[in-house]
ZAPA-512727 format. One line per 2 residues: number of its first residue (from 0); for each residue x, y, z of C-alpha. Coordinates in Angstrom, 3 decimals, decimal comma. Layout:
N
NUM) X Y Z; ...
END
This chain:
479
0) 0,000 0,000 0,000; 2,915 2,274 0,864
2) 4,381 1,832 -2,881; 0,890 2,046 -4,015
4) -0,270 5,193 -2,145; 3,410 6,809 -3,247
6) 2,254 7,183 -7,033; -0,948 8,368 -6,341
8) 0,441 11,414 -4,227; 2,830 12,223 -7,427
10) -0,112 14,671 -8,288; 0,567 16,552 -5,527
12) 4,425 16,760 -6,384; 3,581 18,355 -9,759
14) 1,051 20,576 -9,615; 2,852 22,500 -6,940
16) 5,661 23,252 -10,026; 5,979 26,306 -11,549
18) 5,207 26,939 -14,904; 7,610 24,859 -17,034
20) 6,963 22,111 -13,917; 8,373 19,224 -17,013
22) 11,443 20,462 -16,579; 11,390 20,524 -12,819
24) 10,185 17,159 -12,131; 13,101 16,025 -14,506
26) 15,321 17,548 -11,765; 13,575 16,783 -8,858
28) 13,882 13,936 -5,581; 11,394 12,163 -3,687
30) 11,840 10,812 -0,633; 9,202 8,047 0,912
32) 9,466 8,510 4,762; 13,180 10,092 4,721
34) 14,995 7,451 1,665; 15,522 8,861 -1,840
36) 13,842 6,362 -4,467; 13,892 8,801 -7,686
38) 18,078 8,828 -7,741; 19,220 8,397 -11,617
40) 15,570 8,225 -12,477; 13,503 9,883 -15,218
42) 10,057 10,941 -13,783; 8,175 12,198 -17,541
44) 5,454 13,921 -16,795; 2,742 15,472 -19,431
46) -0,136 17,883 -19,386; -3,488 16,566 -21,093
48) -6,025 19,204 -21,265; -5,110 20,542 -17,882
50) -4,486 16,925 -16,369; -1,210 16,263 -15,487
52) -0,924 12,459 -16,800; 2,547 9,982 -16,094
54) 3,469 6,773 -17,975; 2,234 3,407 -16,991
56) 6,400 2,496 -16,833; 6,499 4,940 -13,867
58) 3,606 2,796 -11,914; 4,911 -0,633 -13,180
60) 8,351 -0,084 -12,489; 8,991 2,143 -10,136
62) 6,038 1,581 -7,760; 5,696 -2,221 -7,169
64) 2,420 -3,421 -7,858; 0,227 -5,039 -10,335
66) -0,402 -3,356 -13,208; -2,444 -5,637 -16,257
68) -2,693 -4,659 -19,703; -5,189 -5,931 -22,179
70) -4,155 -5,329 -25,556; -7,688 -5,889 -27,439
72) -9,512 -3,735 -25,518; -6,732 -1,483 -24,146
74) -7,654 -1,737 -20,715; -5,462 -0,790 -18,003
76) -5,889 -2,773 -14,619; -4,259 -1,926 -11,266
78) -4,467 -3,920 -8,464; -3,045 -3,671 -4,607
80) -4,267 -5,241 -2,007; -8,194 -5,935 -3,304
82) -8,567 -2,709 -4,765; -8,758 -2,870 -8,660
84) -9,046 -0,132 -10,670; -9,670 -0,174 -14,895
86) -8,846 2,430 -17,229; -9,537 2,192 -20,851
88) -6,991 3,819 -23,535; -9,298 7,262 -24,937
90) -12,334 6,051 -22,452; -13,532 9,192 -19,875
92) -15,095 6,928 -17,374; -13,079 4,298 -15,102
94) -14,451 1,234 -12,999; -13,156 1,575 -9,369
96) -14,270 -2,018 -7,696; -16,802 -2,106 -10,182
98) -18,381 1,474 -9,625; -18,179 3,717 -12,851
100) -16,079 6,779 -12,445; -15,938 10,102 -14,646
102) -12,789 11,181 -15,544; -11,094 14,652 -15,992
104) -9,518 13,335 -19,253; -8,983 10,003 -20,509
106) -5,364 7,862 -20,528; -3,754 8,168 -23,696
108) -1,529 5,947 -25,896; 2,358 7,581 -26,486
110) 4,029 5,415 -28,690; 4,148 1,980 -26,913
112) 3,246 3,942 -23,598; 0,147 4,552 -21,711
114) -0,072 7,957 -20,038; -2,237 7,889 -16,994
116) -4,648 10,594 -15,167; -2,601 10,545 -11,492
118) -5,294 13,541 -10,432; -8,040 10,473 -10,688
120) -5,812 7,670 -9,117; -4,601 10,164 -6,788
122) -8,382 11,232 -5,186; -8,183 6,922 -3,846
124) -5,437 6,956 -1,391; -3,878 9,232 0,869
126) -0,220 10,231 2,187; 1,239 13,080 3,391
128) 2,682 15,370 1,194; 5,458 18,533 1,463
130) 6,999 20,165 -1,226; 10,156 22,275 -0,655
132) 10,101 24,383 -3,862; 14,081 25,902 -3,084
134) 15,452 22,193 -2,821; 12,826 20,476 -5,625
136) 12,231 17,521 -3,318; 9,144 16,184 -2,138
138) 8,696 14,459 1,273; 5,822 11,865 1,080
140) 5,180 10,290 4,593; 3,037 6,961 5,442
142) 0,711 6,702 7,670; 2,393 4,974 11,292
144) 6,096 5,747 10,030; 8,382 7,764 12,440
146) 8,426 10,902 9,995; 4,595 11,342 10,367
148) 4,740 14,047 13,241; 7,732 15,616 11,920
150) 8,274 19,302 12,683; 8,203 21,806 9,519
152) 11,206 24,689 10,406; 9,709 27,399 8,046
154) 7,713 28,005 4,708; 10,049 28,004 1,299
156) 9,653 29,710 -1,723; 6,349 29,987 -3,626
158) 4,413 28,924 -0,032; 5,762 25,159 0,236
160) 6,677 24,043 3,868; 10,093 22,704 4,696
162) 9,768 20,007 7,085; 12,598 18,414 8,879
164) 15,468 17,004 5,955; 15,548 12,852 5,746
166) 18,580 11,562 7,081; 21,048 10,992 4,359
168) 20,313 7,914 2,369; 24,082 7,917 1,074
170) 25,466 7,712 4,695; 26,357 4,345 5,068
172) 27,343 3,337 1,548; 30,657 2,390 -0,115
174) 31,960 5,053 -2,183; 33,409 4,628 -5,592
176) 36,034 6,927 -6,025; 37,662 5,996 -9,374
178) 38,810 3,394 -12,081; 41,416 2,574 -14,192
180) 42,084 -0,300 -17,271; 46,017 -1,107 -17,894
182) 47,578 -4,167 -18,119; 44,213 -6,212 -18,739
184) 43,086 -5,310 -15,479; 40,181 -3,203 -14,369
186) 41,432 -1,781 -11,465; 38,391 0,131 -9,181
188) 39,012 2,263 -6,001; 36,893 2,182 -3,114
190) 35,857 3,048 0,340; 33,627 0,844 2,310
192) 32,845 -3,019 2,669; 30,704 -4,103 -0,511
194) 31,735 -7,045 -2,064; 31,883 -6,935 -5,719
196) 29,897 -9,726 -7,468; 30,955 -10,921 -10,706
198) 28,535 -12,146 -13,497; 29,550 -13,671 -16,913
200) 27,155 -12,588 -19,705; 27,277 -14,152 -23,504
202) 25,448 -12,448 -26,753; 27,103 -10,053 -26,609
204) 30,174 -11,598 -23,936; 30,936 -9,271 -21,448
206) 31,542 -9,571 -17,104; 29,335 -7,385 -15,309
208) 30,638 -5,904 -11,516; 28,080 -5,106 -9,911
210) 29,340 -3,084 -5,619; 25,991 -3,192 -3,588
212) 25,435 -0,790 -1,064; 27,383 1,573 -3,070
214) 27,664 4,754 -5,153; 29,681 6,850 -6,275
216) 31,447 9,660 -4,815; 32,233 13,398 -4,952
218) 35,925 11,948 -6,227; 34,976 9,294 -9,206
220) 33,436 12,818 -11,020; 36,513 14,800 -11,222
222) 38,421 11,640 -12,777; 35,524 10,115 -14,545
224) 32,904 11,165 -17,059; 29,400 10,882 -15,149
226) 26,556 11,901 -17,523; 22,972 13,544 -15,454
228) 21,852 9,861 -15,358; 25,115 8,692 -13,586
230) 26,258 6,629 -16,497; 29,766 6,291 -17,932
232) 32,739 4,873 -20,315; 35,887 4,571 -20,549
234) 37,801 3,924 -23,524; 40,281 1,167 -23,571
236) 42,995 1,043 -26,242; 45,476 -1,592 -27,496
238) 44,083 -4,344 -25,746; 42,376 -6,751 -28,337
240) 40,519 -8,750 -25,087; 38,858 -5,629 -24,212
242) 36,281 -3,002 -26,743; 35,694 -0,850 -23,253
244) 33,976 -0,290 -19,940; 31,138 1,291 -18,997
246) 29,438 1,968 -15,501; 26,444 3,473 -13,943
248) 24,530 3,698 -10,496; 22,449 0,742 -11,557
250) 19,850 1,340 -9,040; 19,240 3,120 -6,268
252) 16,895 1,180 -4,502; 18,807 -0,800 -3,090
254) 22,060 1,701 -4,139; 23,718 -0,613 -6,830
256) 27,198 0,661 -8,767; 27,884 -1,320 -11,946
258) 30,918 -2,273 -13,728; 30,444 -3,818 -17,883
260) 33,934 -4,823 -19,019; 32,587 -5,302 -22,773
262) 34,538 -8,488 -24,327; 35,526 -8,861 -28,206
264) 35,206 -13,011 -27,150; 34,783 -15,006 -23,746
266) 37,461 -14,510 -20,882; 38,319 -16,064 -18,068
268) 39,143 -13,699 -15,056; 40,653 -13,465 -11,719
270) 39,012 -10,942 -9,206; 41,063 -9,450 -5,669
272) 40,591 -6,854 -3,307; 43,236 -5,017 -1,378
274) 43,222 -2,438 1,432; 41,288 -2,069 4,591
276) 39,081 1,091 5,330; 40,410 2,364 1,180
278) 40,276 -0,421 -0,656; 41,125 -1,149 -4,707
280) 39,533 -4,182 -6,466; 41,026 -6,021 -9,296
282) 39,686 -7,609 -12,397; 42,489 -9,733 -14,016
284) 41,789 -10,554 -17,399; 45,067 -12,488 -17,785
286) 43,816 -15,306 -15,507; 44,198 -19,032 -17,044
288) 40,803 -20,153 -15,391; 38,351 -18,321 -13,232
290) 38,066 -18,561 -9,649; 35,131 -20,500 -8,905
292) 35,672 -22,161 -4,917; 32,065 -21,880 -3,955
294) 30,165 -25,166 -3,930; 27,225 -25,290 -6,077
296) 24,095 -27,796 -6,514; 25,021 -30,530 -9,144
298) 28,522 -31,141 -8,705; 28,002 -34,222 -6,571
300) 27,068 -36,361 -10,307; 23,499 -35,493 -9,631
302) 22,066 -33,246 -12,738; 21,230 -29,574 -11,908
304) 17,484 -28,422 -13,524; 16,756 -24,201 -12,824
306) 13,027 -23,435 -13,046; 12,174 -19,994 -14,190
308) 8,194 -19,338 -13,303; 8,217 -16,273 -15,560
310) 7,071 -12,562 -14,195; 6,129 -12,457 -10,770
312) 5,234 -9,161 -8,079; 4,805 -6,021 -9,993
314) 5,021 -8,172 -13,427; 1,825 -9,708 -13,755
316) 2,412 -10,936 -17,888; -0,511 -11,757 -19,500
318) -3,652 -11,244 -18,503; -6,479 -13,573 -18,715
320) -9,740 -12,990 -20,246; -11,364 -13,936 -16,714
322) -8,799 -11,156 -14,808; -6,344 -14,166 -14,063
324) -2,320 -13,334 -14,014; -0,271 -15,343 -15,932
326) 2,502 -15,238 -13,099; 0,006 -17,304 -10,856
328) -0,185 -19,723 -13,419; 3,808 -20,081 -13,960
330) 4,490 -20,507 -10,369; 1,457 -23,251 -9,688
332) 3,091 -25,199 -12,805; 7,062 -24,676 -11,430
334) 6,252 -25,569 -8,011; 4,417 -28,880 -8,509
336) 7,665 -29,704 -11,007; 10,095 -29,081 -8,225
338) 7,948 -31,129 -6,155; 7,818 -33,840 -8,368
340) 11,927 -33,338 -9,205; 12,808 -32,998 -5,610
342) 11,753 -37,102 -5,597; 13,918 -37,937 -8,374
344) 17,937 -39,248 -6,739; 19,700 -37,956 -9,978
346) 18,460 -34,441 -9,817; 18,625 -31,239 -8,292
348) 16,429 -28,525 -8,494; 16,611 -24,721 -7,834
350) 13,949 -22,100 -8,751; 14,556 -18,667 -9,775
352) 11,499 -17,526 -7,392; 9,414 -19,647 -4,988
354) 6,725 -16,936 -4,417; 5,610 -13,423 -5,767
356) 8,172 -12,176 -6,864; 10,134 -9,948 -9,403
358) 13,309 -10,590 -11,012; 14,878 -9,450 -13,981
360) 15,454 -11,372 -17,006; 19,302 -10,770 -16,901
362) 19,025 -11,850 -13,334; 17,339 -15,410 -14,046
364) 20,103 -16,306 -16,715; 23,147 -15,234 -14,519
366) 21,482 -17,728 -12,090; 21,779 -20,683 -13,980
368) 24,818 -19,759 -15,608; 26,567 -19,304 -12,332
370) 24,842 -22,276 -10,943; 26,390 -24,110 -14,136
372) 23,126 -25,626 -14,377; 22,657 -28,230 -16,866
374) 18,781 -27,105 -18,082; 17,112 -24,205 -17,534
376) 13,406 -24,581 -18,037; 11,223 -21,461 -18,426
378) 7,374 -21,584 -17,629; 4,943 -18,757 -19,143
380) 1,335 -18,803 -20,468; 0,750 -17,290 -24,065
382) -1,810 -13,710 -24,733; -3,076 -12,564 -28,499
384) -5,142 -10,154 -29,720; -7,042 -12,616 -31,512
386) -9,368 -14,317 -28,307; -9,358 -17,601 -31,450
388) -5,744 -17,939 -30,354; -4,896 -21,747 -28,607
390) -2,784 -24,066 -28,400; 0,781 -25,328 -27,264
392) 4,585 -23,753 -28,029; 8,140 -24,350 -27,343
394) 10,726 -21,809 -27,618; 14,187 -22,705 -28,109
396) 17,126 -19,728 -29,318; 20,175 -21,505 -29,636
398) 21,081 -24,829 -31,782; 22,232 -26,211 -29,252
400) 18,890 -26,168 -27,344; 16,471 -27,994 -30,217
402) 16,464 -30,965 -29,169; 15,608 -30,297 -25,713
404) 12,713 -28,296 -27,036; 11,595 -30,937 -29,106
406) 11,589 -33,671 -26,572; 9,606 -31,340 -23,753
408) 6,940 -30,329 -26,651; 6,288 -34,053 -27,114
410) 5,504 -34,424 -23,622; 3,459 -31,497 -22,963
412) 1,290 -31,231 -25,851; 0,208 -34,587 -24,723
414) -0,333 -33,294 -21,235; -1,966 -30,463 -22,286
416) -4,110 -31,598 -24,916; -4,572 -28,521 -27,032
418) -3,493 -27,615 -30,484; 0,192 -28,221 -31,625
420) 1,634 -25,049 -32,161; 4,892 -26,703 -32,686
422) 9,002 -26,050 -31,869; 9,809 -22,737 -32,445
424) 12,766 -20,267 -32,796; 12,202 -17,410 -30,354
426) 15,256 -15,078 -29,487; 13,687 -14,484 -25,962
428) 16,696 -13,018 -23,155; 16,187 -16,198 -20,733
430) 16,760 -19,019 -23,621; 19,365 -16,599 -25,037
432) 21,744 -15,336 -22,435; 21,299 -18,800 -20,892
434) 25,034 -21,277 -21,744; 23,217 -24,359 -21,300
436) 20,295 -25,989 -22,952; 17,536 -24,079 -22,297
438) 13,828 -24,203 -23,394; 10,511 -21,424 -22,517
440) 7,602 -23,013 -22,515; 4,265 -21,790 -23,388
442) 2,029 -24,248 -21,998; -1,741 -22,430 -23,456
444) -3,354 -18,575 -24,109; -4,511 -16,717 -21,221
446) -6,256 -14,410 -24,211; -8,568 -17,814 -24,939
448) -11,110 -18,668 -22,824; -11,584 -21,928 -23,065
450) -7,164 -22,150 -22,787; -7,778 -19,900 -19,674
452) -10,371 -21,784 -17,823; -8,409 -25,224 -18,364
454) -4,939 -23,854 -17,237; -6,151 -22,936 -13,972
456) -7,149 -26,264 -13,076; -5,403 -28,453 -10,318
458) -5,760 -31,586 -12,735; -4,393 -30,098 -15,575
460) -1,446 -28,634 -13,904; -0,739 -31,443 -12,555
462) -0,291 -33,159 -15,754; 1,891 -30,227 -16,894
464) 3,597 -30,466 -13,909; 4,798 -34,126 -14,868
466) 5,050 -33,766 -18,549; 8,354 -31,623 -17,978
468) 9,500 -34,101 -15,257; 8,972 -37,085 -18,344
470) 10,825 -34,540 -20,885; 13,939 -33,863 -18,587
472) 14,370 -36,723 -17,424; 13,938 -38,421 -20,736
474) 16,580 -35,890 -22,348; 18,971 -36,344 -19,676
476) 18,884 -40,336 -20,018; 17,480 -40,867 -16,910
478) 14,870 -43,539 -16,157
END
């Protein structure tokens, strides 16, 4: 609800702007009960016949809830904690919990973005709000939190109160203070205890750094380019390994600083760290093999499967003709395969999520890749425009995963019973960035009802469930 309640209040944020208030928000910080969550972020804002409207990417992605879109009817659904709201692209009237709403104006299509009314959402929750015009910053406070009673120490320009500054959300973090390529080493200077984590990335290869708990400091900008967005290269010369670096403060919520050491072709790499309070960390391209002492699932003879229920949390994916999220589907089927792995003796079994929630697609690959996983399933449930659309696919990207593909679409189109929609090339980021065999699976259309009302059954999930049991194990040679 606090995420929730956070865009609503937005409204408040920009119609206190002056005039040219696009070009403030642009600049501007919010901070939800004294912690900065806008750092490095865009906020686009735009003015609709007097409404001040923001894109659906803000409320998706920034704000942590569901958010549903329905392509053949262009209907917008938000959803927190039983409260649903619908919007319809060009459509003056809304459905709060199934009451009919007017609206000021109606959302609006911008390129492949919706643009929302945030005076409309805004008028269904509450938080409070303080705008301190001299500083741009907004202070929204929950209900409950310790910030609620705060004292305001004056009024600010253009008749905004000032009330009592957050405590500094940088305070505790490791600072980045600069970095340097020579030698074949990425050599980066910092101050603090995060411990870099190393991922290795194919299509294109690359080795991504990423320092949590970290950003950077007043230092890395005098040495370093840093762009309004916090983002960065350096150019690296006369080393064939290497066609440059780039960084940026990935997120700030959590604070994230990332390292890309872009490759011309795969390397293996040595990382150390050096130094006690200052402290420089080494990436050693000139390493024979790559240190790799952790103990991982698999490496005891038994085979190592990754499940990937796609979406999850704020990423609902399609959405059923009936309302239903496809996430809920693709963790029901995942869960009852683990279940049904966890009894096999020559396999192991991890899951990218276990419950509700969101990872990123880069994330899910670097999982199994680091797990050095030997399949890498990936669970999903289809949408069209057309509601005629049924039926049974599997996805493979690489060669090297066909056959997999094929063998798992044998087995579920049997389970599933619907129309053969056949093997099929898809260049999606899971089955791509992914160095094993690895397969996405869409078991039926959420867009068709009959598809819709079948996949959420236990008995047919069930079968599901054991159809990619019978097509790993029957790939892997196992009986």
């Amino acid at each position: 609800m606090k995420k929730f309640s956070l865009m609503l209040f937005l409204l408040l944020f920009v119609l206190v702007l002056p005039e040219h208030g696009h070009a403030a928000a642009a600049n501007s910080k919010i901070y939800l009960d004294g912690k900065e969550i806008t750092a490095g972020q865009k906020v686009p804002v735009e003015n609709v016949n007097d409404t001040i409207m923001v894109p659906l990417r803000l409320i998706s992605e920034s704000l942590g809830y569901t958010v549903g879109w329905d392509q053949k009817s262009k209907t917008v659904t938000i959803e927190q904690q039983g409260k649903v709201i619908k919007l319809i692209v060009n459509q003056k009237t809304a459905s709060v919990d199934d009451k009919t709403v007017q609206l000021t104006t109606a959302p609006v299509l911008r390129s492949d973005t919706t643009l929302v009314p945030i005076r409309f959402i805004s008028e269904q929750f509450g938080l409070t709000v303080t705008w301190d015009n001299a500083k741009k910053i907004v202070y929204l406070i929950t209900p409950g939190s310790s910030n609620e009673n705060g004292s305001s120490d004056g009024n600010s320009g253009n008749g905004g109160s000032e009330v009592v500054p957050p405590v500094d959300p940088t305070k505790n973090l490791t600072m980045i203070n600069g970095l340097s390529f020579s030698e074949n080493r990425l050599s980066i200077a910092m101050e603090g205890n995060s411990t870099p984590k190393v991922s290795v990335m194919t299509g294109p290869d690359r080795l991504v750094i990423d320092f949590p708990n970290a950003t950077f400091s007043d230092l890395f900008g005098t040495g370093q380019v840093l762009d309004p967005d916090l983002n960065g290269k350096l150019e690296v010369k006369d080393y064939p390994d290497v066609s440059g670096v780039r960084y940026s403060l990935y997120s700030s919520n959590p604070y994230t600083v990332r390292f890309v050491i872009d490759l011309n072709y795969p390397k293996n790499y040595n990382i150390s760290v050096s130094g006690t309070d200052s402290k420089l960390v080494i990436i050693d391209l000139n390493a024979e093999s790559t240190d790799d002492t952790s103990t991982q699932p698999g490496n005891d003879g038994k085979k190592l499967v990754v499940l990937d229920a796609g979406h999850g949390a704020k990423d609902s994916g399609a959405v059923g003709v009936t309302g239903k999220y496809e996430k809920n589907f693709n963790l029901a089927i995942v869960l009852k395969t683990a279940a049904l792995l966890k009894k096999e003796s020559n396999i192991d079994v991890v899951l990218t999520r276990s419950d509700d929630t969101f990872l990123e697609l880069k994330d899910r690959a670097a999982m199994a890749n680091n797990l050095k996983a030997d399949l890498f399933i990936s669970v999903h449930a289809n949408s069209s425009a057309s509601s005629a659309a049924s039926g049974t696919e599997t996805y493979y990207q690489r060669e090297a995963s066909k056959a997999l593909a094929k063998v798992m679409h044998k087995y579920l189109v049997e389970a599933t019973g619907l129309s053969d929609r056949g093997v099929r090339y898809g260049n999606f980021h899971v089955i791509r960035e992914t160095k094993m065999p690895a397969v996405l699976l869409e078991v039926g259309y959420l867009s068709n009802k009959k598809d819709e009302t079948l996949l959420f059954t236990e008995a047919l999930q069930n079968k599901v469930a054991a159809s990619i049991v019978s097509g790993i194990k029957e790939y892997l040679g196992i009986k």
